[in-house]
C-alpha positions in Angstrom: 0.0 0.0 0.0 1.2 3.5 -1.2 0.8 6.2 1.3 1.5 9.8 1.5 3.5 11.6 4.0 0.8 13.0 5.5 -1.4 12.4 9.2 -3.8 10.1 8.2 -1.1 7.8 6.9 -1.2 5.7 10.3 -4.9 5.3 10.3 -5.2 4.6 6.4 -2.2 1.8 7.6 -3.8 0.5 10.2 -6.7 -0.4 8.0 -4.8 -2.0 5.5 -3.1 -4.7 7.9 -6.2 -5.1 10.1 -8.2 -6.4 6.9 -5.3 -8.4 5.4 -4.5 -10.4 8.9 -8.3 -10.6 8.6 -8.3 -11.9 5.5 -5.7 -14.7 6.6 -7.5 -15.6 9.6 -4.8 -14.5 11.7 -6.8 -12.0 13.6 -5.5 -12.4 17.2 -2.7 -10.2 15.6 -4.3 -7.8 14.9 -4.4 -5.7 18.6 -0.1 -5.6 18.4 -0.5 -5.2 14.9 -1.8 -2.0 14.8 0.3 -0.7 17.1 3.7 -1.8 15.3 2.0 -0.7 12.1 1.3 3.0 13.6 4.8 3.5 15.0 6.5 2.2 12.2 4.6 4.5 9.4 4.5 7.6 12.0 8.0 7.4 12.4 8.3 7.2 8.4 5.8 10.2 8.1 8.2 12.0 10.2 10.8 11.9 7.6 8.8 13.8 5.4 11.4 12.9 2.5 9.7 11.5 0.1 6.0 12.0 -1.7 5.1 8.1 -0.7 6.0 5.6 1.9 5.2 2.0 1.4 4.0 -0.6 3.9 4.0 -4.4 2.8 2.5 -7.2 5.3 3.9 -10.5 4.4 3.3 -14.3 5.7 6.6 -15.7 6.8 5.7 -19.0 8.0 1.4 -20.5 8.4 1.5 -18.2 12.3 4.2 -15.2 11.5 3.2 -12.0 9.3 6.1 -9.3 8.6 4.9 -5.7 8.6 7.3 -3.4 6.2 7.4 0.1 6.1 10.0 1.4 3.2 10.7 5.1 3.6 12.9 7.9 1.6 15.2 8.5 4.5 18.6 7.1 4.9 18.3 8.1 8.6 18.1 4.6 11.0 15.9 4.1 13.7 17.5 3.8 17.3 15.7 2.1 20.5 16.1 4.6 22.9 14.7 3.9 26.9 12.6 6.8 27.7 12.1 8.6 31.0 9.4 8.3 32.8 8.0 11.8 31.6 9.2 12.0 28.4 6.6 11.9 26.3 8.1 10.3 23.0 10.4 8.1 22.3 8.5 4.9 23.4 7.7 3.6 19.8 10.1 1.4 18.8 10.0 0.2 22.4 7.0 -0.7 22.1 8.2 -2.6 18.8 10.6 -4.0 20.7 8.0 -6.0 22.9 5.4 -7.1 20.8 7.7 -8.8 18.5 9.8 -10.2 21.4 13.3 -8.0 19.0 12.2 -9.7 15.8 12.6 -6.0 14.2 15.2 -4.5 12.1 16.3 -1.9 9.2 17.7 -2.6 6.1 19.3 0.8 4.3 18.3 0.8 0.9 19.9 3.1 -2.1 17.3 5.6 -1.7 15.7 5.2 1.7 15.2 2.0 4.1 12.6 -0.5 5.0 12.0 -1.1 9.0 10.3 -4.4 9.8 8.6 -6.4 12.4 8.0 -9.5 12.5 4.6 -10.9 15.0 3.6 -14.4 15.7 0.3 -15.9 16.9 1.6 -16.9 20.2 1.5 -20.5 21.4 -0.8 -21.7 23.6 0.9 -22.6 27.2 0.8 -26.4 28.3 -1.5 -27.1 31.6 
């Protein structure tokens, strides 16, 4: 999906991976999901370097989707712990957890793509 650099990017996002994990029946995703999916394209919007971003959403293996966002910027992403007040900052923490680390950045020629990787998780024996 093509979207601009623009506010309603993340919603417009958030759409688009909520109907394809639909669409695959892997809808207990969905909840992290959207949240990966808004960090990931609001830190992309950010950049404001380009006229479109792209975000992909990919099935890895029958329980693992991998949510994409390529961007114009050359500029990495960098986990940073937050302070208790700070008020930004906490998105790519909160990446950080719901994939369990299985995120990363490849630089491209013109830009990047940042990914996440979620899996259904597995039920726990009695």
């Amino acid at each position: 999906m093509l979207l601009p650099y623009a506010p309603e990017s993340p919603g417009r996002a958030r759409q688009f991976v909520t109907r394809v994990l639909t669409e695959w029946g892997l809808g207990p995703l969905v909840d992290a999901a959207k949240v990966i999916t808004s960090e990931l394209v609001t830190n992309a919007a950010r950049t404001g370097c380009r006229r479109q971003m792209m975000v992909t959403v990919r099935l890895i293996s029958r329980t693992t989707v991998r949510i994409s966002v390529y961007d114009g910027s050359r500029a990495l992403p960098v986990l940073i712990e937050a302070s208790r007040d700070e008020e930004c900052h906490r998105g790519l923490a909160l990446v950080h957890h719901l994939t369990h680390g299985c995120w990363g950045v490849t630089p491209l020629p013109l830009g990047k793509v940042v990914h996440a990787d979620l899996t259904v998780a597995k039920p726990t024996a009695r």
